[in-house]
C-alpha positions in Angstrom: 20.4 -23.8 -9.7 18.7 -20.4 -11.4 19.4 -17.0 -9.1 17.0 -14.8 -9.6 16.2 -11.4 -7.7 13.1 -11.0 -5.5 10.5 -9.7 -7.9 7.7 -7.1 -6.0 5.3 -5.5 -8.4 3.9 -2.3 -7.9 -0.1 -1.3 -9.4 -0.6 2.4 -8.9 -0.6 6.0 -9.7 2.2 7.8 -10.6 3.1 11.1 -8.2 4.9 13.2 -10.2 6.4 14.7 -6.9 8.1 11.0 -6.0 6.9 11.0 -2.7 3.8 8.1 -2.7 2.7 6.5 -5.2 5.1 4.0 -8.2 7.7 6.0 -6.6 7.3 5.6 -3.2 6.8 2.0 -3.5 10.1 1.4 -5.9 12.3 3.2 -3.4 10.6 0.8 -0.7 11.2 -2.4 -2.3 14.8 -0.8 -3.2 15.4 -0.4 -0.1 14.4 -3.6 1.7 16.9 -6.0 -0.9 13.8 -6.5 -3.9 13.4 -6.0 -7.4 10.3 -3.6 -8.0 8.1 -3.9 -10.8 5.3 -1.7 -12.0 1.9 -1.1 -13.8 0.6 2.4 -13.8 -2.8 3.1 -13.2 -2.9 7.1 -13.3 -0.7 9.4 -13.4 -0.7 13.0 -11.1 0.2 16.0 -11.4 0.9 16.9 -7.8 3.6 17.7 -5.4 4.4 18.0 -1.5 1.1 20.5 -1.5 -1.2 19.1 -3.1 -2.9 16.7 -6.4 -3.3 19.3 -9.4 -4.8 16.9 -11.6 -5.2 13.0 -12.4 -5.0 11.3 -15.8 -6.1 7.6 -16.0 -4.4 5.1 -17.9 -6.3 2.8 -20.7 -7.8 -0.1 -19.2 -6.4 -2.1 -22.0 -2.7 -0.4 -21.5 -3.1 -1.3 -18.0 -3.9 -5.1 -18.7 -1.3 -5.2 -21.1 1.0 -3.6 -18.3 0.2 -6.2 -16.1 0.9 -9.4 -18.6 3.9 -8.1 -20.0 5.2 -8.2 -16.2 3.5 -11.4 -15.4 4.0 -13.5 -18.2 8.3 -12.9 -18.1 8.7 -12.0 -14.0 6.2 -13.6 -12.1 6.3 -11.4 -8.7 7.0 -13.1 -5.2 4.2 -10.1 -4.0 2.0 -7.5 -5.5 1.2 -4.3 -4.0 -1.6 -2.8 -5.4 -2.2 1.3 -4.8 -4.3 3.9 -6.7 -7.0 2.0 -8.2 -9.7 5.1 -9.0 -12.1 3.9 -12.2 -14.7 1.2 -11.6 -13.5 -0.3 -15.2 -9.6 -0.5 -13.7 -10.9 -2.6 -11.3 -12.6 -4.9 -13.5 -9.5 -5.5 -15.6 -7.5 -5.9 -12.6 -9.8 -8.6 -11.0 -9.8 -10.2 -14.5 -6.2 -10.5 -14.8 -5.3 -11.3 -11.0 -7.6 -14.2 -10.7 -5.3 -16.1 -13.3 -2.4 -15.7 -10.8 -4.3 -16.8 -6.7 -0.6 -18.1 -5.3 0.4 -14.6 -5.6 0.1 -12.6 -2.1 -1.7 -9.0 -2.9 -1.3 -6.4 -0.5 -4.2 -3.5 -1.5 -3.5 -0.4 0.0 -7.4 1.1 -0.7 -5.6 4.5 -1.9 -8.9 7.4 -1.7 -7.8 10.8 0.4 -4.2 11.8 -0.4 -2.4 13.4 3.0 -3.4 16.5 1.5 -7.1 16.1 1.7 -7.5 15.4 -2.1 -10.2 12.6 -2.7 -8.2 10.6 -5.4 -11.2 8.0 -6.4 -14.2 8.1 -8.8 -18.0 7.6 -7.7 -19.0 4.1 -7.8 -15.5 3.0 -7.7 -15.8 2.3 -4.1 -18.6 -0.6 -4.0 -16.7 -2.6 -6.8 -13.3 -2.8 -4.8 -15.3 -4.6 -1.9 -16.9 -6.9 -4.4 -14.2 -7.8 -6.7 -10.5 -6.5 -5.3 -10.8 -7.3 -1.9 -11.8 -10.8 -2.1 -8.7 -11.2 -4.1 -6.2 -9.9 -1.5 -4.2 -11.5 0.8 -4.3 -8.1 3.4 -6.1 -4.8 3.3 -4.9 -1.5 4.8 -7.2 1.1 4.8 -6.4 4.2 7.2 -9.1 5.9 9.3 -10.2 8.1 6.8 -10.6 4.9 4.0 -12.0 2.9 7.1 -14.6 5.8 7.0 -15.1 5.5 3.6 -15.7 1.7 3.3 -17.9 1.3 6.9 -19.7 4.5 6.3 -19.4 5.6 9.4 -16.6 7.7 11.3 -14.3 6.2 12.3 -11.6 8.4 14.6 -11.1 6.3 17.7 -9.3 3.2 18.8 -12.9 1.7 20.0 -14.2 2.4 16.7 -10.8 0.8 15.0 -11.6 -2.2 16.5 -15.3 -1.8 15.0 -14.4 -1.2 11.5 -12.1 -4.0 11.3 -14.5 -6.3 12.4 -17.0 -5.0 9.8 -14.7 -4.6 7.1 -13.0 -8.1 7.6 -16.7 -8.8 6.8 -16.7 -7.6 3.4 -14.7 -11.0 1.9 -11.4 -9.9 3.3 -8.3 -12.3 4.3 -6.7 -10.1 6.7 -7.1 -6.0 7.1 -5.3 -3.6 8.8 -6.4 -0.8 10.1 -3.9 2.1 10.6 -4.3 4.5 13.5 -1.8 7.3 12.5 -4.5 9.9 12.0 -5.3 9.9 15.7 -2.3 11.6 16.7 -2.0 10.3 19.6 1.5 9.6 21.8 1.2 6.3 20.9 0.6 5.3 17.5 -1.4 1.9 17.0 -2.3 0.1 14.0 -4.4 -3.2 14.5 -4.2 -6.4 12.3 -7.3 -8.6 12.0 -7.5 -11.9 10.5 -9.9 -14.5 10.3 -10.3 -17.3 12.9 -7.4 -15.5 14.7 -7.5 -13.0 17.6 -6.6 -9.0 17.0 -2.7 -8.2 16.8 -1.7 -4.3 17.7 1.2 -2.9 16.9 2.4 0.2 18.5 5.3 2.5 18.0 5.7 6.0 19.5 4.5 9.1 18.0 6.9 11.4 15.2 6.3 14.9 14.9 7.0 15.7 11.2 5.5 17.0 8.2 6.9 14.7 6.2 4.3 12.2 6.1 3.9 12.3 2.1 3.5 8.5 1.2 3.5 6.7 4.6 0.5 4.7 3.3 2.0 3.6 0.3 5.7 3.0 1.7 3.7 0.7 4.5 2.0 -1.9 2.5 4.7 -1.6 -0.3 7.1 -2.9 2.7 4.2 -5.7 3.6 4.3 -6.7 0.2 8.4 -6.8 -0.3 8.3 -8.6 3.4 6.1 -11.4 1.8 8.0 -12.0 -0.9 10.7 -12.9 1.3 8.9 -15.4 2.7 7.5 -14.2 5.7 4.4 -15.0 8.0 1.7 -11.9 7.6 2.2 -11.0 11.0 6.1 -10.9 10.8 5.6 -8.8 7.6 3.7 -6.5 9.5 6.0 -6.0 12.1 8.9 -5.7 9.7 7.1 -3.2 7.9 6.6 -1.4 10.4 10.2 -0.9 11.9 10.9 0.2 8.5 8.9 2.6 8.3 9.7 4.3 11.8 12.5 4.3 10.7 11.9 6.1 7.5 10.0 8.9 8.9 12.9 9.2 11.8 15.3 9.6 9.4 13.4 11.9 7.2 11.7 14.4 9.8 13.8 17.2 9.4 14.6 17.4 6.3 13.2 20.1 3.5 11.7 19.1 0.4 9.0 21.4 -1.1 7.0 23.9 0.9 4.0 21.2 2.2 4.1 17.7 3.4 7.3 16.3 2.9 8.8 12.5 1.6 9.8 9.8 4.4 13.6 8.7 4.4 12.9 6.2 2.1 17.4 5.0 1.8 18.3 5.6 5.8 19.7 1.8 6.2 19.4 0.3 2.6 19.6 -3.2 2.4 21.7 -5.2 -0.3 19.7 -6.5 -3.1 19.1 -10.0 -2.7 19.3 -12.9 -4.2 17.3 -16.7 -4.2 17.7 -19.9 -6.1 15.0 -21.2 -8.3 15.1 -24.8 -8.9 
């Protein structure tokens, strides 16, 4: 018998402030037992306030990114993040359809927590059409639910709508993240196809330090997947992590805006699987 780590890959932007983003999601799979991976797709200039600036990365450095990973340490899971230029997602639908067994979690990155819109024009119409087919689960929050429905979408009535409609759009699975509500009670819903709605519900943190919650979330999914786990179960065990994250991590300073979660609270040993 081979041992081998459990390989997660990462594609996404770079926050230079290592709060979301690459960084985010290599603390996350770090954390849950994995060994993370990554391609870059952009890098930012930004910190706890706010995105300065965004410089893509090459098309053909990101492809080249992405075989050099694929070709040596096929990942159990991908995660895929900040995808903002329609010809990124080209080469990334090129490349991934060589690899379907591969479970993608796409976290449909467009509004940082600070407001900042982090996607090009016309970049939004070719994720539908050639990313999301491709993925295994969706997790837009209300804001990117907004974005992709085209309507608003800021109650629990109109969750239910917009998963509906964007489960439409050749999606596996999609959930649809309620934090933005701010209610007591937070509640994100999973839909999947020829399956009834699952809610998930966990009781409202008052922090500031929400800086990469979407990322850290479906970078969990992804690392829970890899381990072999159901969607559903992922979801849940995703979840708890994160609650636990942002528990951990709501008091504490770092930078003058919106703070990091917790990201090491109750690290878990790296693991380790036989390959036949």
């Amino acid at each position: 018998m081979v041992k081998n780590y459990i390989p997660v890959l990462s594609i996404a932007g770079s926050d230079s402030g290592g709060g979301a983003g690459i960084q985010a999601d290599l603390k996350t799979f770090a954390a849950l037992g994995c060994y993370g991976m990554t391609v870059i797709t952009a890098t930012t200039a930004q910190n706890t306030q706010g995105v300065r600036e965004i410089f893509p990365i090459p098309p053909n450095h990101i492809e080249a990114q992405m075989m050099a990973v694929l070709e040596d340490i096929p990942p159990k899971a991908i995660k895929i993040g900040m995808v903002n230029q329609p010809d990124v997602v080209e080469v990334l639908a090129k490349t991934l359809k060589k690899f379907p067994h591969i479970p993608i979690v796409f976290d449909p990155v467009m509004v940082a927590t600070s407001g900042d819109r982090l996607i090009a024009d016309g970049t939004v119409a070719l994720l539908k059409e050639q990313l999301f087919p491709l993925a295994t689960l969706i997790t837009p929050n209300l804001d990117e639910a907004t974005v992709l429905t085209g309507y608003a979408v800021d109650s629990v009535e109109k969750m239910h709508q917009a998963g509906k409609d964007i489960l439409n759009m050749k999606c596996q699975a999609v959930l649809i993240k309620g934090g933005h509500l701010n209610t007591p009670v937070i509640q994100d819903i999973l839909f999947q196809k020829e399956r009834p709605e699952q809610s998930y519900k966990s009781t409202y943190i008052k922090t500031n330090n929400l800086h990469g919650t979407g990322c850290t979330l479906s970078s969990a999914i992804a690392a829970e997947l890899a381990k072999g786990h159901e969607l559903h179960m992922a979801v849940e065990n995703a979840r708890q992590y994160v609650y636990g994250a942002l528990e951990a991590g709501k008091d504490i300073k770092t930078g003058h805006g919106n703070g990091p979660l917790n990201h090491f609270y109750q690290p878990q040993s790296q693991i380790i699987h036989e390959l036949d």
